[in-house]
C-alpha positions in Angstrom: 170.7 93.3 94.8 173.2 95.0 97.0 177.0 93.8 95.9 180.1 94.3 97.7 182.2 97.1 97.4 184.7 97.6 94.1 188.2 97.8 95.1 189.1 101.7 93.9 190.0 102.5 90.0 192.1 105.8 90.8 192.6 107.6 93.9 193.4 111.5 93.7 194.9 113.6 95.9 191.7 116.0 96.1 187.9 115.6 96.3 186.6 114.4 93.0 183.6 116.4 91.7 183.0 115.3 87.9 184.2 112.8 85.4 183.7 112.5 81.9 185.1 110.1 79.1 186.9 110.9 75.8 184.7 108.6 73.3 187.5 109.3 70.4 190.5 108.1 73.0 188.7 106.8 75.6 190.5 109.0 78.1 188.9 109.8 81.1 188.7 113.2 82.6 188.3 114.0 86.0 188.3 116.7 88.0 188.0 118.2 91.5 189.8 120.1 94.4 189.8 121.4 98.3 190.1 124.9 98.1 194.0 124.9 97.8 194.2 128.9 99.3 192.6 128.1 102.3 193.3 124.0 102.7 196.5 123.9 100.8 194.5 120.6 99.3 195.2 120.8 95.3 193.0 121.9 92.4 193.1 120.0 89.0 192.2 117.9 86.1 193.2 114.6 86.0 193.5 112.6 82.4 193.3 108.8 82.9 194.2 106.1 80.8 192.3 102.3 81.1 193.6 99.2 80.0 192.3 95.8 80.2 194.8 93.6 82.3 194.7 90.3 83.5 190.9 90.3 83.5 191.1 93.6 85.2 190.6 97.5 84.2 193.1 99.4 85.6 193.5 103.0 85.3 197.4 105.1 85.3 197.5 108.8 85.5 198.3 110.0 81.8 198.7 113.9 82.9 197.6 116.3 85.7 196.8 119.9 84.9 196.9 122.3 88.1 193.8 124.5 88.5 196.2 126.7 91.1 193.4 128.0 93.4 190.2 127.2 92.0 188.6 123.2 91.9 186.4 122.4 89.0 182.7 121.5 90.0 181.3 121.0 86.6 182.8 119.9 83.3 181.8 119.0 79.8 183.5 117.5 76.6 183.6 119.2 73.3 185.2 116.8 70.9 188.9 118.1 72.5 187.9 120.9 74.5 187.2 121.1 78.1 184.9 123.5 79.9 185.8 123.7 83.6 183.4 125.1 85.8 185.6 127.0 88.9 183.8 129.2 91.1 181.8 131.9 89.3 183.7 131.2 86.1 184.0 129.0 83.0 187.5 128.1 81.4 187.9 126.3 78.6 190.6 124.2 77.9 192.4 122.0 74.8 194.2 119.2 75.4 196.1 117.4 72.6 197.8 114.1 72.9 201.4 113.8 71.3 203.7 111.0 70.7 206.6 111.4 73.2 210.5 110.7 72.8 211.0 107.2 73.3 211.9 106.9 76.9 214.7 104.4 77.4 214.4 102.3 80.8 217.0 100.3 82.0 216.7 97.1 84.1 219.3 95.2 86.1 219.5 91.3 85.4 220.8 89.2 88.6 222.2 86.5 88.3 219.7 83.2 89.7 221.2 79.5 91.1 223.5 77.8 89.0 224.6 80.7 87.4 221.2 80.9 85.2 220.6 84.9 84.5 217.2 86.5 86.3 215.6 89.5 85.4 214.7 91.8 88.4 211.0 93.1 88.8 209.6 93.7 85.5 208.4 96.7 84.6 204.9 96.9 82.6 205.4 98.3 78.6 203.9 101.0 77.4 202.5 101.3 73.9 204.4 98.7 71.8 207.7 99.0 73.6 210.5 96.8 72.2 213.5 95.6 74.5 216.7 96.6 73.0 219.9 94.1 73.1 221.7 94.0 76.3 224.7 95.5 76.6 226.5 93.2 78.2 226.8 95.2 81.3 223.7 93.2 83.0 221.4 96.0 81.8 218.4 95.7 79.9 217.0 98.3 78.0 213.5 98.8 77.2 211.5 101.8 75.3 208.6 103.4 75.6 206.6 105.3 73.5 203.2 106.8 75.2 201.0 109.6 73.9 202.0 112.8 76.0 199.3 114.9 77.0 199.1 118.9 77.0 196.9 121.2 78.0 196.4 124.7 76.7 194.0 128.0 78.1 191.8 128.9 75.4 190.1 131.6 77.6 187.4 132.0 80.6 184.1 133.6 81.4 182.2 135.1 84.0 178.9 132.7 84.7 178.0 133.5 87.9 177.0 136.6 89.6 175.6 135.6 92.7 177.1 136.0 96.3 178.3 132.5 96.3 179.7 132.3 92.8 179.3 128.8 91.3 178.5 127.6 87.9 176.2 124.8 88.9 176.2 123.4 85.1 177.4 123.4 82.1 176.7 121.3 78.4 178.0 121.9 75.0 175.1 121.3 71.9 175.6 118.3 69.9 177.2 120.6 66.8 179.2 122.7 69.4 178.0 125.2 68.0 177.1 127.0 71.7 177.6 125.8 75.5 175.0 126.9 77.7 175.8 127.5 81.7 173.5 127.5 84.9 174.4 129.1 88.5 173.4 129.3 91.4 172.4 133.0 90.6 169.6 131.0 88.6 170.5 132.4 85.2 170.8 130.3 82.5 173.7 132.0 79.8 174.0 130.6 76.4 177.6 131.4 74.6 178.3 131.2 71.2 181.4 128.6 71.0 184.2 128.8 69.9 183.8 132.8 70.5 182.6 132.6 73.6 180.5 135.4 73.3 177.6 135.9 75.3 174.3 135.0 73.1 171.9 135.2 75.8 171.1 136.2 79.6 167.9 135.1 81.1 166.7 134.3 84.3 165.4 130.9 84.5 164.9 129.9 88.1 164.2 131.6 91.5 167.6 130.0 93.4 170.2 128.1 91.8 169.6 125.9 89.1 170.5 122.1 89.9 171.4 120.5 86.2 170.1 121.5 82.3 170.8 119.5 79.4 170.3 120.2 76.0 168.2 118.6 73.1 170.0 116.7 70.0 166.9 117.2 67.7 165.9 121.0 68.7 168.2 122.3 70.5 165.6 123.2 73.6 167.3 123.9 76.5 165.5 121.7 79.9 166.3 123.2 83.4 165.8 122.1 86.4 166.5 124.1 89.7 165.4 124.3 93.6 162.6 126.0 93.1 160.5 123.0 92.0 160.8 124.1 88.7 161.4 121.6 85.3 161.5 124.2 82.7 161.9 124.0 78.9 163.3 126.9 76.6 163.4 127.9 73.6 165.9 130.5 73.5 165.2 132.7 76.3 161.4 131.8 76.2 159.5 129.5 78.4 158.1 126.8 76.1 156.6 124.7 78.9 157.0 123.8 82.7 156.8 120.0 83.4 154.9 118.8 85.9 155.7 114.6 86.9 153.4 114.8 89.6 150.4 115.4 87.6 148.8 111.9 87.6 150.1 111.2 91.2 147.2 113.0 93.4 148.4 111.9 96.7 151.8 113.8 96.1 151.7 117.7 97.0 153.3 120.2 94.1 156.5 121.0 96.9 157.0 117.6 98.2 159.5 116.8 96.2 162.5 119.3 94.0 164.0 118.2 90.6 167.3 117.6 91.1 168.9 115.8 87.6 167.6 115.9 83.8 169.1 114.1 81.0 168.5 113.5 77.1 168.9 109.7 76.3 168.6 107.9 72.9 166.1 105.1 72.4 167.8 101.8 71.4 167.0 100.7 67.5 165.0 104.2 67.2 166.9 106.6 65.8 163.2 109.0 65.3 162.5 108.4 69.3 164.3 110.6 72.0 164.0 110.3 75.5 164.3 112.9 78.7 165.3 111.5 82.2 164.7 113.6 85.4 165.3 112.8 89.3 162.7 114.1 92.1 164.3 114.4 95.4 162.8 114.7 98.9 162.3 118.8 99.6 162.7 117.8 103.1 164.8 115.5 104.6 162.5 112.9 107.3 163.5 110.4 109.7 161.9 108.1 107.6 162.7 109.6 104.1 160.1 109.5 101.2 161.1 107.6 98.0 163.2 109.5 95.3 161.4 109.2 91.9 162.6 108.5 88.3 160.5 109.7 85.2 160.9 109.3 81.7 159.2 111.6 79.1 158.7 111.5 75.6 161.7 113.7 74.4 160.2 115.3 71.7 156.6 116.0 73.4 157.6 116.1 76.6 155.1 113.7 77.8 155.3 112.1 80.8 155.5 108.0 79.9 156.9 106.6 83.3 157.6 107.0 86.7 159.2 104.5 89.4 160.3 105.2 92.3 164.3 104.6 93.0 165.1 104.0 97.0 164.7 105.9 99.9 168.5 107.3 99.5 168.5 110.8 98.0 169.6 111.0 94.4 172.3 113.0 94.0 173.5 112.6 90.2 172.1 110.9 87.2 173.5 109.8 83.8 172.6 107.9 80.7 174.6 105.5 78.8 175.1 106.4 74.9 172.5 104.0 73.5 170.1 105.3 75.9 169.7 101.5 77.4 171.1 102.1 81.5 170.4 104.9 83.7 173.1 105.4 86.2 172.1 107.0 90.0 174.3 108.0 92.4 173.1 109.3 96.3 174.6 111.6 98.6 175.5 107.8 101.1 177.6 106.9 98.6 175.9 104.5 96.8 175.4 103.5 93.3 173.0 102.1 90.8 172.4 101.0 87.2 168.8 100.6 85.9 167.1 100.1 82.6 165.6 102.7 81.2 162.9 100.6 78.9 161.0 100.0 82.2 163.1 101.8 84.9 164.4 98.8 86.9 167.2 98.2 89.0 169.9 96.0 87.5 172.9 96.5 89.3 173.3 98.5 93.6 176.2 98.5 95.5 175.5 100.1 99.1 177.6 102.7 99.8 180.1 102.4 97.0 182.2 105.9 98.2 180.6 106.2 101.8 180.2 109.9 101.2 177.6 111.7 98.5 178.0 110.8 94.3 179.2 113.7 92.8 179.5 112.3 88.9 178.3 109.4 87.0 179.8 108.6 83.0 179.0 105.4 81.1 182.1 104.1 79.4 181.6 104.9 75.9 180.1 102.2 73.6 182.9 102.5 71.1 185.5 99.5 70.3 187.7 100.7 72.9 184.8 100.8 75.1 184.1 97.1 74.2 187.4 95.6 74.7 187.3 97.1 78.6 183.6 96.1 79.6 184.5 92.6 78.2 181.4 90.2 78.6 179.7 92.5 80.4 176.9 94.4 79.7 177.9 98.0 80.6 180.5 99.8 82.2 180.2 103.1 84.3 182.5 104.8 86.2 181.5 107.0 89.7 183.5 110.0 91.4 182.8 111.4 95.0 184.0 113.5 97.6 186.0 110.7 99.2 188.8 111.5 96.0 187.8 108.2 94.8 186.9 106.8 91.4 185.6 104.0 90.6 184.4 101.0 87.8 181.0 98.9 88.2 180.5 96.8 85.7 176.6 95.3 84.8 176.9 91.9 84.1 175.7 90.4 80.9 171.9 89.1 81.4 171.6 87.6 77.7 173.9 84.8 77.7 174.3 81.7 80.1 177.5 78.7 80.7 177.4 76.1 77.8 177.1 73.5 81.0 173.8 74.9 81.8 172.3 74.9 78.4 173.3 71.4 78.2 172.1 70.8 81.5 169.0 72.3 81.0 168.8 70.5 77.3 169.5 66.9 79.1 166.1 67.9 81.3 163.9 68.6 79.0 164.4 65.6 77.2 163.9 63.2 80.5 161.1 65.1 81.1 159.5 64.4 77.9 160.5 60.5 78.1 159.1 60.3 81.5 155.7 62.5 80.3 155.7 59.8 77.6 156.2 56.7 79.4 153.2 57.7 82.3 150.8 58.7 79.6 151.4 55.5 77.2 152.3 52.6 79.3 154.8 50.3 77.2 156.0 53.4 75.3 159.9 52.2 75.9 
């Protein structure tokens, strides 16, 4: 099961520490930093554009917005708003892409054996670029017209009031109509959106909550933090505590911590909804325990499954838009697809990054999304400390080469002539 390393999408120039990807553009957002005041390491935001080459995906830097001082540790989407988790606060951004100037770039032509006219290197078009005549100069002119990016500050608020100051989490709801926020103060604070006025202030957790997520078809908020907790909310009410353990005897309440929760559709079931959450280790071993996987009835909140998923700590978790992979990253680096209808492992690669999974994002399963996973099944991109990003890309189970149908075709039928000619003598 274990596959060898991808070569890297992007590199950036800081630690990476969340990705997420447009599904109207298909941009993809990443972000991350070093503590630029005391590292002199940059803080940003990096907007990335893929394109299918050659066979390939391969990834250019659209725009990078500078955070200044501050690195962003959590992010979410909201249609064309960003909000950027940095230290103890939440900003939200807007980015807009325009249609630049044509930029006019020039290239030499030299001239080959026998007189014959070469071009020098050639340099890649952007966005339906159209040489221009030469000038007769040996020039060659082409234009290019890409979608500039810019980013605006809509405004920021104060989530965090503990000691350490760090928003752990935040999500927008479905309608963005609110964004809720978790710290590592273990309050959970709901903000009306696009106000960004504080709706409410509870605590939720004793120590900082890990990851929440919200519900498309109530809007319940589910928490999970490092106090062993798996909560469920309904406003700033408790409406039930899960407990994944309960038909596992042999496992102790604190042998294991939530560490990740996600909603997840159910493929061809619009009515069904699914919840995803990650059990870690509470303490680490020589000979570590397996992490645990377990899906629960979205709506009930019914445990249905539960699988273990390796003996490397989980450290991230996310779910493709149809609800039909699961993506894990661990805090070794390494990265794996399963699917979710019976929580098995498609797809590993050991070590991918070398150093702990901060983010996991399915590319979206839109048109654009369709021309750059290609045959394949799935596409998902991973971020990590090491300031890499990179694709892994599930292979498509469902089909097999016309040569081995035939193959297989040309079989069977021998088969069938020899069955034939043993059982009836003087068949042929």
């Amino acid at each position: 099961m274990g596959r060898r390393r991808d070569p890297d999408l992007y590199r950036a120039p800081f630690p990476l520490y969340t990705v997420q990807v447009h599904r109207d553009t298909g941009l993809v957002i990443t972000a991350g930093g070093g503590g630029a005041s005391k590292t002199g390491i940059k803080n940003g935001v990096h907007f990335l554009r893929l394109e299918r080459m050659g066979g390939q995906v391969c990834a250019s830097l659209a725009h990078s917005f500078d955070t200044e001082t501050r690195a962003t540790m959590s992010l979410a989407l909201g249609g064309d708003v960003i909000a950027a988790g940095q230290d103890a606060s939440c900003q939200i951004l807007r980015f807009k892409e325009e249609t630049g100037k044509p930029e006019i770039k020039q290239e030499r032509k030299t001239q080959g054996k026998g007189g014959a006219s070469e071009q020098g290197p050639r340099k890649r078009r952007v966005g339906g670029s159209q040489p221009a005549a030469g000038d007769g100069d040996g020039m060659n002119e082409t234009q290019n017209k890409t979608a500039e990016i810019s980013v605006e500050k809509l405004g920021e608020v104060q989530t965090d009031f503990s000691d350490d100051g760090l928003q752990k989490s935040v999500r927008f709801s479905g309608d963005l109509s609110f964004l809720v926020t978790g710290g590592a103060d273990g309050y959970i604070r709901v903000w009306e959106y696009p106000a960004m006025k504080k709706k409410l202030d509870f605590k939720a957790h004793d120590g900082e909550i890990e990851d929440l997520d919200i519900s498309p078809y109530n809007k319940q908020v589910v928490s999970v933090g490092r106090d062993f907790a798996c909560c469920v909310w309904k406003n700033d009410q408790l409406a039930l505590g899960l407990h994944w353990n309960e038909n596992m005897p042999s496992i102790p309440d604190k042998m294991y911590r939530y560490q990740a929760c996600r909603f997840g559709k159910v493929e061809d079931n619009r009515e069904a909804l699914r919840l995803y959450t990650v059990q870690i280790p509470h303490k680490r071993d020589r000979k570590p325990p397996p992490c645990y996987i377990t899906k629960w009835d979205g709506r009930s909140f019914l445990p249905l499954l539960t699988q273990p998923c390796g003996n490397e700590v989980i450290s991230c978790l996310a779910v493709s838009d149809s609800g039909t992979f699961l993506g894990l990253g661990t805090v070794t680096g390494s990265v794996a697809i399963y699917i979710s209808f019976s929580l098995q492992k498609l797809y590993y690669v050991e070590e991918a990054h070398g150093i702990v999974v901060t983010d996991l994002a399915f590319v979206p399963e839109t048109q654009h999304g369709r021309e750059l996973v290609g045959d394949h099944e799935a596409a998902m991109l991973s971020v990590a400390v090491d300031s890499r990003c990179k694709l892994h890309v599930l292979p498509n189970r469902r089909s097999f080469p016309m040569w081995f149908v035939l193959l297989l075709c040309a079989l069977m039928i021998v088969a069938v002539v020899l069955f034939l000619q043993y059982a009836f003598p003087g068949f042929l």
